[in-house]
C-alpha positions in Angstrom: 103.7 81.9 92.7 106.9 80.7 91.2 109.9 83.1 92.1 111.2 82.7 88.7 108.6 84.6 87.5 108.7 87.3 89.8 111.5 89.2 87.6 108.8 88.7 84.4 105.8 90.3 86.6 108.3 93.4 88.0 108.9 94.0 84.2 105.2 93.9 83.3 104.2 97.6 84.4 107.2 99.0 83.1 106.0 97.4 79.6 102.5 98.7 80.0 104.1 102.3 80.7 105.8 102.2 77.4 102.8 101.0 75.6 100.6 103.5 76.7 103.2 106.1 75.3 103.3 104.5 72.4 98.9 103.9 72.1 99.3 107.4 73.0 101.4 108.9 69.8 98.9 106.8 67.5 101.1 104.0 67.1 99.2 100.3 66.6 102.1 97.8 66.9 105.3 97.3 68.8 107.8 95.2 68.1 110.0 93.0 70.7 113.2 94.3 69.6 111.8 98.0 70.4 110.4 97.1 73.8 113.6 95.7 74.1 116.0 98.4 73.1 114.1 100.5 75.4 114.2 98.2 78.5 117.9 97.6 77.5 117.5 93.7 77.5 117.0 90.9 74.8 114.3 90.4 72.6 114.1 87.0 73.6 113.3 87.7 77.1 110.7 90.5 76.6 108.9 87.4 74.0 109.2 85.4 76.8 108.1 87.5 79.3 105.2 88.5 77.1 103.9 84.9 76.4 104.0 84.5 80.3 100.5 87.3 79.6 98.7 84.2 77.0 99.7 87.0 74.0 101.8 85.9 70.7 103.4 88.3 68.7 103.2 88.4 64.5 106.3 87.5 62.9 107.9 90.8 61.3 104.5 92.5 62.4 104.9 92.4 66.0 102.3 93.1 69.0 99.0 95.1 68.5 99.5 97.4 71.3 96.0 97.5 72.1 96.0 93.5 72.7 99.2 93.7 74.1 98.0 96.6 76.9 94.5 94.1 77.5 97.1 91.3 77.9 99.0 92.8 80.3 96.2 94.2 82.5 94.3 91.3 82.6 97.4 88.8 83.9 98.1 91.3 86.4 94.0 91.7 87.5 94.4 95.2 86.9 91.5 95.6 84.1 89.2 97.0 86.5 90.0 99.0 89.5 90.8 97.9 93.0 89.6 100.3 96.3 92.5 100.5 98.7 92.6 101.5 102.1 95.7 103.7 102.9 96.5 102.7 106.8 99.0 105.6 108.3 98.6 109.3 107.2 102.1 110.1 108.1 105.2 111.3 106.1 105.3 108.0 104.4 101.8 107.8 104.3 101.2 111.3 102.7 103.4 110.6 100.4 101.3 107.4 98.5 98.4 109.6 98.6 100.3 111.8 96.6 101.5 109.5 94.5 98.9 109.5 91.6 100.3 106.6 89.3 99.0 104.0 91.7 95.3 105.1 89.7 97.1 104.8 86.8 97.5 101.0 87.5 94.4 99.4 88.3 94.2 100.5 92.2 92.5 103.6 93.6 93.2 104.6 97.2 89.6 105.5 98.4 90.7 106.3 102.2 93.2 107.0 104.5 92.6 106.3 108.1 94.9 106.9 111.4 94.5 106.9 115.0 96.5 110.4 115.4 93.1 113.5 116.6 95.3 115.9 115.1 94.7 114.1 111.7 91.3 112.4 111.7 88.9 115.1 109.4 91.6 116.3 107.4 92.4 115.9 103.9 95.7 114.4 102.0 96.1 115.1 98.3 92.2 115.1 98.4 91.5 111.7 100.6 90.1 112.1 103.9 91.8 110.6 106.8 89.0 109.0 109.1 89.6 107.2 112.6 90.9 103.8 112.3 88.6 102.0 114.4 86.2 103.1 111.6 88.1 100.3 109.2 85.8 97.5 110.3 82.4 99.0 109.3 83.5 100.5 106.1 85.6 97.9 104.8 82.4 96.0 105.0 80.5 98.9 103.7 82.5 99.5 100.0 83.8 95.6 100.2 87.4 97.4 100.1 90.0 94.1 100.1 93.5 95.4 100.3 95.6 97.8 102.7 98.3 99.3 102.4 100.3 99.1 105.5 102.3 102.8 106.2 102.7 102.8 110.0 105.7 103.1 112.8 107.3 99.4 112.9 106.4 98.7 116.3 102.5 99.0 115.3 102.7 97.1 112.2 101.3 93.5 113.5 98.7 94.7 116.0 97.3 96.7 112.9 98.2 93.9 110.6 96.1 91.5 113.0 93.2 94.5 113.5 93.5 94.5 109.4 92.6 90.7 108.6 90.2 90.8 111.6 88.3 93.4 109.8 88.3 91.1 106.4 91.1 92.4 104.4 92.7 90.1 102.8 95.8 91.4 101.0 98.2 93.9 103.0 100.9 95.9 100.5 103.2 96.5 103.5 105.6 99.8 103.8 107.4 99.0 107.4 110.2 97.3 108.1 107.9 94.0 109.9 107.8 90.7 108.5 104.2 90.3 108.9 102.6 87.1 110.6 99.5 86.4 108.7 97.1 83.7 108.9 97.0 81.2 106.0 95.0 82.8 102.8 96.2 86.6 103.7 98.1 87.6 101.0 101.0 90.2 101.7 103.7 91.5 99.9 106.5 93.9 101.9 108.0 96.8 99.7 111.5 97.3 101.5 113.1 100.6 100.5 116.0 99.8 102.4 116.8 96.9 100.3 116.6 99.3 97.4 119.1 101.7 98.4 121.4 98.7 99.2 121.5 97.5 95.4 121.3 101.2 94.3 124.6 102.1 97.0 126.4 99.0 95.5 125.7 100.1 92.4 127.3 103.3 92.5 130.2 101.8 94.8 131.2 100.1 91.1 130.9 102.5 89.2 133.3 104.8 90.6 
């Protein structure tokens, strides 16, 4: 995927929040100047990152939210829900389970698993943390597909490598490890501390 369009897809779910507000109060058509005001950008990029989704907008009319929310879930393959395995049922981990707008978005978090006795057979925020060696046979079981990687940094590739063994093939990973993948894995690192680095410089300047 091109990186210039990264920014565009970032933006997307931030869109299809706002939309669903809007679906929600009974309203049928946005314009791009009020997705816009909202976002705080330009109309001309919210257009353009729209038409990156196959939609076109009505001149003066705007976008029929209901299209518009279709369009969006579609480009991002989030029209029907994806299972997820949740690898790591520590702080970190606990807290994705207990973050419930990941259902909201096209994924559902059907399992947790970890290698710790003391939490094998308990329950998170309502999903039950099974033993990890258990990955294998019920990844093959429910045909689960992606992982979400939640566990101390000096684990991360042996379970990454136990991961793709197993037949997952996409890996959302939350450590600090540039994972080494074969070809075809897909795998996207979310790096908190890179985060707090733009949010710490942006406070720097401001005051």
């Amino acid at each position: 995927m091109k990186v210039d369009k990264l920014p565009t897809i970032k933006r997307l779910p931030t869109y299809l929040r706002i939309l669903r507000d809007l679906s929600t109060e009974g309203k049928d058509f946005v314009s791009s100047s009020h997705l816009a005001k909202v976002l705080n950008i330009e109309p001309i990029l919210v257009r353009k990152d729209l038409v990156l989704t196959g939609i076109v907008g009505t001149p003066r009319i705007g976008y029929h939210i209901s299209d518009l929310i279709r369009s969006i879930e579609d480009f991002l393959g989030w029209s029907d829900s994806l299972d997820v395995f949740l690898i790591g049922a520590g702080h970190l981990g606990t807290a994705i389970l207990g973050y419930k707008e990941i259902n909201n978005y096209g994924h559902r978090i059907v399992a947790a698993f970890d290698k710790d006795p003391l939490k094998i057979g308990t329950s998170v925020h309502g999903i039950g943390v099974l033993d990890i060696a258990s990955v294998p046979e019920l990844r093959k079981k429910m045909n689960v597909r992606l992982a979400i990687l939640a566990v101390p940094a000096e684990q991360a590739q042996g379970i990454a490598d136990f991961l793709v063994e197993a037949g997952i093939q996409g890996i959302w990973n939350f450590t600090s490890v540039n994972l080494d993948v074969p070809d075809g894995i897909i795998t996207h690192r979310e790096d908190l501390i890179s985060g707090l680095a733009v949010l710490s410089v942006k406070m720097a300047r401001h005051m």
